[in-house]
C-alpha positions in Angstrom: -73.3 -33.5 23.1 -73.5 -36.9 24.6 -73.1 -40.1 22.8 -74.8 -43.6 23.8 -72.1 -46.1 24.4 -74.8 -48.7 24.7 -75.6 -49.5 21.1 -73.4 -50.3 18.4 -74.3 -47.2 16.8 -72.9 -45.2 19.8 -70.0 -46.8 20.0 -69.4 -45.9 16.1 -70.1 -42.6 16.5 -67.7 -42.0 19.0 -65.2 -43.4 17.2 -65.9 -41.5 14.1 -66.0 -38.4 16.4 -62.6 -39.3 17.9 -61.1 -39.5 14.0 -62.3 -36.7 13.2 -60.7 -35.0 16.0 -57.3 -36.7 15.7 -57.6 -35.5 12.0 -58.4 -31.7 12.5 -55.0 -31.8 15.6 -52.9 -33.5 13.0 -53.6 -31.3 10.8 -53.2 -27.8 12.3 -49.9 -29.7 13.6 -48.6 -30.2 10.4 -49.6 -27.0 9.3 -47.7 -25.3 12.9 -44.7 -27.6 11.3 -44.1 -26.4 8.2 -44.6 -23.4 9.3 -42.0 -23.4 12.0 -39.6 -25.4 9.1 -40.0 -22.8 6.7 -39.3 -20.0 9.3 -36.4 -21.8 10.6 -34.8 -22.4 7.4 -33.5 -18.8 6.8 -34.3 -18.6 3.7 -36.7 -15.7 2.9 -39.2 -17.1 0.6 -39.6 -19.9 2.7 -39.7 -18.0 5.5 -42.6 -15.7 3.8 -44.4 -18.9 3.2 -44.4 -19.8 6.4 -45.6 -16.6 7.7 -48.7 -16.7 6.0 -49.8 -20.2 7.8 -49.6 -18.5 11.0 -52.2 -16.0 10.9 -52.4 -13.8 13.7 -48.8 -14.4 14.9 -46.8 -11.3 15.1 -43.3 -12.7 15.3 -43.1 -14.5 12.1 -43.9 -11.3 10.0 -41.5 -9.4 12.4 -38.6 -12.2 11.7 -38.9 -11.9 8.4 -38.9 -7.9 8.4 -35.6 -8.2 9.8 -34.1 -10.4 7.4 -35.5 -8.2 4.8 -33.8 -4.8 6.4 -30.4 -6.4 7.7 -29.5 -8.7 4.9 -25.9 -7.9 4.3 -25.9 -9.3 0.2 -29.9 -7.6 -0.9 -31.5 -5.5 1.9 -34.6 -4.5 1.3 -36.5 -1.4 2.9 -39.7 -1.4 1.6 -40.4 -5.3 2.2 -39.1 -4.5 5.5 -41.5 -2.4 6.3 -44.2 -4.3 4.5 -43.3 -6.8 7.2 -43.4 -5.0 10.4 -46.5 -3.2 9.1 -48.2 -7.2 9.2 -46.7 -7.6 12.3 -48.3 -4.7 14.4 -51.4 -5.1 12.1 -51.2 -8.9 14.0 -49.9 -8.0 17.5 -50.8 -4.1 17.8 -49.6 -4.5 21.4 -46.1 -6.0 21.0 -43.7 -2.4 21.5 -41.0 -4.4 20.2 -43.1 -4.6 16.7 -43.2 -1.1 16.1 -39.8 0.0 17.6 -38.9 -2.7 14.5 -41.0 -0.5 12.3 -40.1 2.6 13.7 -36.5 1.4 12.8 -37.3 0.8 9.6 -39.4 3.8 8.6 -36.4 6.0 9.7 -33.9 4.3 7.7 -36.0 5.0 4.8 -36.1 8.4 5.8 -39.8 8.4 6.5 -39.3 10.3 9.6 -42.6 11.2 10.3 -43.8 7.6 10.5 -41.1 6.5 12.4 -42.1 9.6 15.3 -45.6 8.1 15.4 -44.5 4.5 15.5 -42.3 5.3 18.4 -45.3 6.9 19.9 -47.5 3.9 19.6 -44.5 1.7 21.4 -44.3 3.9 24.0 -48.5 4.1 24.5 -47.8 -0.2 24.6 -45.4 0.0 27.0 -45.4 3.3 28.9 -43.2 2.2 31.7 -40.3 0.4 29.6 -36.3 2.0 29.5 -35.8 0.1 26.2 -38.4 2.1 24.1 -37.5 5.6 26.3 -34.2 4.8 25.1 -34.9 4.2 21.6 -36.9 7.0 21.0 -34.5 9.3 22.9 -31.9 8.6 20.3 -34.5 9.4 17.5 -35.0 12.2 19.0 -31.0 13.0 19.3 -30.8 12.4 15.4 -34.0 14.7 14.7 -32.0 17.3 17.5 -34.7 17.7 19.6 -32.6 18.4 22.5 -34.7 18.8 24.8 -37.5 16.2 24.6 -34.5 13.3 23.8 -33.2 14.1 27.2 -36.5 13.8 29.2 -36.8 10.2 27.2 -33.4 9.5 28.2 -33.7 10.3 31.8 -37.2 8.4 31.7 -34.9 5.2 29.6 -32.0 5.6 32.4 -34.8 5.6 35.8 -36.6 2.5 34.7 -33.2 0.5 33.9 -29.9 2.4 35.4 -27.8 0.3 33.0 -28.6 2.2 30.3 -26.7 4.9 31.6 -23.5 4.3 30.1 -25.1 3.9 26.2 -27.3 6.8 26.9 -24.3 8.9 27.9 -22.6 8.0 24.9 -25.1 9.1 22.5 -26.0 12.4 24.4 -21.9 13.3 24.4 -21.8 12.3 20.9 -25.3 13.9 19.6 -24.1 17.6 21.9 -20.6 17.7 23.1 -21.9 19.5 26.1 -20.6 18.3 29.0 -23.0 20.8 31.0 -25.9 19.5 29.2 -24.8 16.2 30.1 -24.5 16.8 33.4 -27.7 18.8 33.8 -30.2 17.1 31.6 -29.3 13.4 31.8 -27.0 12.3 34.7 -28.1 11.4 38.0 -26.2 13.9 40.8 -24.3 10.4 42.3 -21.3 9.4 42.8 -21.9 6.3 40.5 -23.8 8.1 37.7 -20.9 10.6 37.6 -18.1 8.1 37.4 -19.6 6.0 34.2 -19.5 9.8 32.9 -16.0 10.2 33.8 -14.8 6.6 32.3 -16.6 7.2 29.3 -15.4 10.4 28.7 -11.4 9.2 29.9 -11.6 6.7 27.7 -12.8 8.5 24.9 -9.4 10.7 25.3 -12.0 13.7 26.3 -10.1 14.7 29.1 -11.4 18.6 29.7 -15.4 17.3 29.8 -14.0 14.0 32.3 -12.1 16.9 34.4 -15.4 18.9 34.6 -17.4 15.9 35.2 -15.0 15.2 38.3 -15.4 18.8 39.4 -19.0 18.0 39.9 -18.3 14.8 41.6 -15.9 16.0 43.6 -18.0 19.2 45.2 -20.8 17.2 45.5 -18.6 15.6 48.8 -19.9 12.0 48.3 -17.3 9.2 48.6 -15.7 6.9 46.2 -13.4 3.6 45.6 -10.1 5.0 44.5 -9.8 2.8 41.5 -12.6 4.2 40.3 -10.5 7.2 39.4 -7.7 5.3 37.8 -9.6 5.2 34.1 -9.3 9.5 34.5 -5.7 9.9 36.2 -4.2 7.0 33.5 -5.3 9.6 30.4 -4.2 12.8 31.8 -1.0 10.4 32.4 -1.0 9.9 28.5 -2.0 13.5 27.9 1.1 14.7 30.3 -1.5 16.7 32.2 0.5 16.4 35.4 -0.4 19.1 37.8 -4.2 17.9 36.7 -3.0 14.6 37.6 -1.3 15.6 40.5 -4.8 17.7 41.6 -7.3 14.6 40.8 -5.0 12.1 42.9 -5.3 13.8 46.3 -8.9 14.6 45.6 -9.6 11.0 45.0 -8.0 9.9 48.2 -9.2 12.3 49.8 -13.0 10.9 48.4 -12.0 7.9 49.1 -11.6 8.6 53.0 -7.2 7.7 52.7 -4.6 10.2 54.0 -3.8 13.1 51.1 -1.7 15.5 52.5 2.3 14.9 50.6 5.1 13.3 52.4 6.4 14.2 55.2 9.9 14.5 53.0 8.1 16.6 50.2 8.8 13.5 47.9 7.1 13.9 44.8 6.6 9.9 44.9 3.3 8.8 46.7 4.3 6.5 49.1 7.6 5.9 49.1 8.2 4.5 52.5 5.8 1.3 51.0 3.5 2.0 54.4 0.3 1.3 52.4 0.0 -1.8 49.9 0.1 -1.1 46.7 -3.2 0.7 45.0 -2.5 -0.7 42.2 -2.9 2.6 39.9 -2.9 6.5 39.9 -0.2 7.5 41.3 0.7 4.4 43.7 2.4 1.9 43.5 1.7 -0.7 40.4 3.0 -4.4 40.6 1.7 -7.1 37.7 2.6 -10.8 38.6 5.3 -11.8 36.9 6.3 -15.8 36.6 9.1 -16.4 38.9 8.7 -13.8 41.6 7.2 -13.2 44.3 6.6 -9.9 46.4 5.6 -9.1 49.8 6.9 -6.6 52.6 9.0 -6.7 55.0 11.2 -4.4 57.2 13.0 -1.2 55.8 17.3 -0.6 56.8 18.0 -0.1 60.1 17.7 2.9 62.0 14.6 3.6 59.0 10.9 3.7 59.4 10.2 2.7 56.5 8.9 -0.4 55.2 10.8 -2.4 52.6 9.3 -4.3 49.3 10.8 -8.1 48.8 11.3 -9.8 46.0 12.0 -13.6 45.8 13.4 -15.1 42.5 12.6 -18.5 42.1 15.5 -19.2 39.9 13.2 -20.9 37.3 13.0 -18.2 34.3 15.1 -15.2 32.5 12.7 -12.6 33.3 12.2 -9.3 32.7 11.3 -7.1 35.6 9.5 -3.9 34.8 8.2 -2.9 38.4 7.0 -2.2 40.9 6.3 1.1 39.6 5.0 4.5 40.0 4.4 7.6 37.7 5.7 10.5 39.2 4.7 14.2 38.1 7.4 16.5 37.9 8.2 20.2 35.7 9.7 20.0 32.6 13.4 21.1 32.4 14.2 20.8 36.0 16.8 19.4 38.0 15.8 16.5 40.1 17.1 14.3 43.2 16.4 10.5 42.8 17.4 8.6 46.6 16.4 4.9 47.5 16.9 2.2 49.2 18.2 -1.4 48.1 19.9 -4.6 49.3 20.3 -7.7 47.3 21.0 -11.7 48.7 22.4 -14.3 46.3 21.2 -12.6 43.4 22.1 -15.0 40.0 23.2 -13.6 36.7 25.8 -10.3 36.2 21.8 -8.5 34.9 20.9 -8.2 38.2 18.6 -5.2 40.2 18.7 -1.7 39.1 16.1 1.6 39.4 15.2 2.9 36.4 13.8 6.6 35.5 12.1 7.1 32.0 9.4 9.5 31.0 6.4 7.1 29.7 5.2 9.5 26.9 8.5 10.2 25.2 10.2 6.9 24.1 13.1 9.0 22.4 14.3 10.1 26.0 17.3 7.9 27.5 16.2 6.4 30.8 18.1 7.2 34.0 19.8 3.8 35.2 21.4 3.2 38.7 24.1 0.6 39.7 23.1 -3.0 38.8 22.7 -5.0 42.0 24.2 -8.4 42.1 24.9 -11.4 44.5 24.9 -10.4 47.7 24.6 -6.9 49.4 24.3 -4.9 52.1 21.4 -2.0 52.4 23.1 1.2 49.8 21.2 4.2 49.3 21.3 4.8 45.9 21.1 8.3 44.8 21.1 9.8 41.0 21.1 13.3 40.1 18.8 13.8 36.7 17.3 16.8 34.7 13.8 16.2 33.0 13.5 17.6 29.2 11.6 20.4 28.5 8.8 17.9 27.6 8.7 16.0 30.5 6.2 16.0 32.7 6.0 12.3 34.4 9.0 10.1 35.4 8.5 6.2 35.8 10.0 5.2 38.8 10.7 1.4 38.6 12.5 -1.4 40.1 14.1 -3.1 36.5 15.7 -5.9 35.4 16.9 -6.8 31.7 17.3 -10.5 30.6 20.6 -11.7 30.8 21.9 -13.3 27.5 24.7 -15.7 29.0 23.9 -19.5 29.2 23.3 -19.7 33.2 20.6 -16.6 33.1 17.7 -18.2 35.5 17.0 -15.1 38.3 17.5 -16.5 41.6 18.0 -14.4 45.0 16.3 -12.0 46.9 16.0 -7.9 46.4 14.4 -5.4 49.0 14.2 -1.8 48.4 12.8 0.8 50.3 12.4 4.8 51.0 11.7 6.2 47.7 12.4 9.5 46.5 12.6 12.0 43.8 13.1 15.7 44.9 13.0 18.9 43.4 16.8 19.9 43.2 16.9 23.0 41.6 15.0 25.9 40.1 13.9 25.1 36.2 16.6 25.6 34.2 16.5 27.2 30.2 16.9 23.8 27.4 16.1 23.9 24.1 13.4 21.5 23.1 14.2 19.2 20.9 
């Protein structure tokens, strides 16, 4: 419509045109104000209020639906689903909406309406992981096996990190690690390791092993600390020739040298020729305050690299390491042989190696001289039977806080040349 603006008249008009529009936007302002201040205010009658001046607008009835469900003091079902049934009746193409009402319905233990409000998410939003993955676990709780996998693997394709929930609820709906394996993991090295951590972790260590059998013959390489999460809990389970198994397979997965010593030491690099891994069955080291380590060269006349130790003379610490677990046969005599040499080491609690088993706290360690002030390269040698429920030794480099006046460590400790050897055939003991 055109207005004259050559005439009084027109010029009124347009003005009263302009009021009029300035009135009908500050209205529907106000009202989009109080409606956002009564949603925003948390409190469910408001909040209800508020929802009925947006007509049309999904989320408000779907806010409020949740508040109703999850309210920790009065939670209520039925004015939850009241809610979500508004808010699909408002946004019929929001997925979200009726996984929130698919939610709902099953918590009620309306079953069947949940099943066909999943369905409708899934026609609004064919291609998403999040509502293959929620209806996959609906279908775990109604155990229908089958179909809850093929939503699952769907779930898992469109967003890989799902993987790790989805294993978790398959494993916890079945308990069949073949199952798992064959209806919902992908055959790579990846997909099989979040299997394997989430099964080590879970201290199931038969379905992890069987898991790492598949990995393992399917001849695809790996990281080697990928397998620590799997060799540290048959390490708590005292599953050592599992242990023992796992470790060479990893490094050999992991493209590294696997065949034993040379000396048929039962400690994994004991001549320190590759840095510490960290885990397994290598070598561990955790920074400690007032020491420093590096390498540096073995005794004379020995191929062998050495490990170094500085003390910066500035704490009383307490020196747990570097360490290794070592798997070894219950009630057996044992050889322990290495290497160490010492330079202005402070305190009389100075370097020693000490032999415990990690799982049995009630078994007296094996202790070796204590190294102090200045010396020479000594091979230090201990003769030691495990007890019959022994199966790993902790090799470690240890030092105890002194508890004189003058006890800040300072010096300098290298050892080198590690070894624990089988001395004898098993010998008959008495568990305790």
């Amino acid at each position: 419509m055109e207005i004259p603006l050559g005439s009084a008249a027109g010029r009124s008009a347009l003005v009263l045109v302009s009021i009029a529009t300035a009135a009908i936007l500050v209205s529907q302002a106000s009202v989009l104000w109080l409606a956002n201040h009564r949603l925003d205010s948390e409190k469910l009658d408001l909040m209800e209020r508020g929802a009925t001046l947006t007509p049309g607008d999904g989320s408000a009835w779907d806010r409020v639906g949740r508040l109703h469900q999850w309210d920790f003091v009065h939670p209520d079902l039925p004015l939850a689903i009241r809610d979500f049934q508004k808010a699909v009746q408002d946004d019929p193409r929001s997925a979200h909406y009726w996984m929130d009402l698919a939610s709902a319905d099953e918590a009620s233990g309306e079953d069947a309406r949940a099943r066909e409000a999943y369905k409708r998410a899934k026609a609004v939003y064919p291609a998403s992981g999040e509502v293959a993955f929620h209806y996959g676990n609906f279908l775990l709780r109604e155990q229908e096996y089958p179909v809850a996998f093929e939503e699952l693997r769907e779930a898992v394709h469109a967003d890989p990190t799902l993987l790790p929930l989805a294993i978790s609820r398959a494993w916890r709906s079945t308990e069949d690690v073949n199952e798992l394996l064959d209806q919902l993991v992908p055959p790579s090295a990846d997909a099989y390791m979040q299997a394997v951590d989430f099964l080590a972790t879970s201290n199931q260590a038969e379905p992890a092993l069987a898991v790492w059998h598949r990995l393992v013959t399917s001849k695809q390489k790996l990281a080697l600390p990928e397998s620590f999460p799997l060799l540290d809990e048959l390490i708590r389970k005292d599953r050592a020739d599992d242990a023992g198994r796992v470790w060479r397979e990893a490094l050999g997965a992991a493209g590294m040298p696997h065949d034993d010593p040379p000396n048929h030491s039962l400690v994994w690099n004991g001549d320190f020729a590759h840095d510490f891994s960290n885990g397994g069955l290598d070598w561990r080291w955790s920074e400690v305050l007032g020491a420093e380590i590096g390498f540096d060269s073995g005794p004379p006349g020995n191929a062998s690299r050495a490990v170094r130790l500085d003390f910066t003379g500035g704490s009383n610490l307490t020196l747990v390491g570097p360490a290794e677990y070592v798997p070894v046969e219950p009630a057996r005599g044992y050889h322990f042989r290495g290497w160490m040499r010492t330079e202005g080491i402070t305190t009389e609690s100075g370097l020693r190696f000490s032999i415990t088993d990690p799982n049995h706290g009630d078994i007296d360690p094996v202790l070796t001289e204590n190294f102090t002030g200045t010396r020479p390269w000594t091979s230090v040698e201990q003769d030691l039977t495990t007890d019959p429920r022994t199966h790993f030794l902790v090799v470690r480099l240890s030092r105890t806080p002194s508890r004189l006046f003058e006890n800040k460590l300072g010096g300098t400790a290298w050892i080198a040349d590690i070894s624990v050897l089988p001395s004898s055939t098993p010998t008959e003991q008495s568990p305790k």
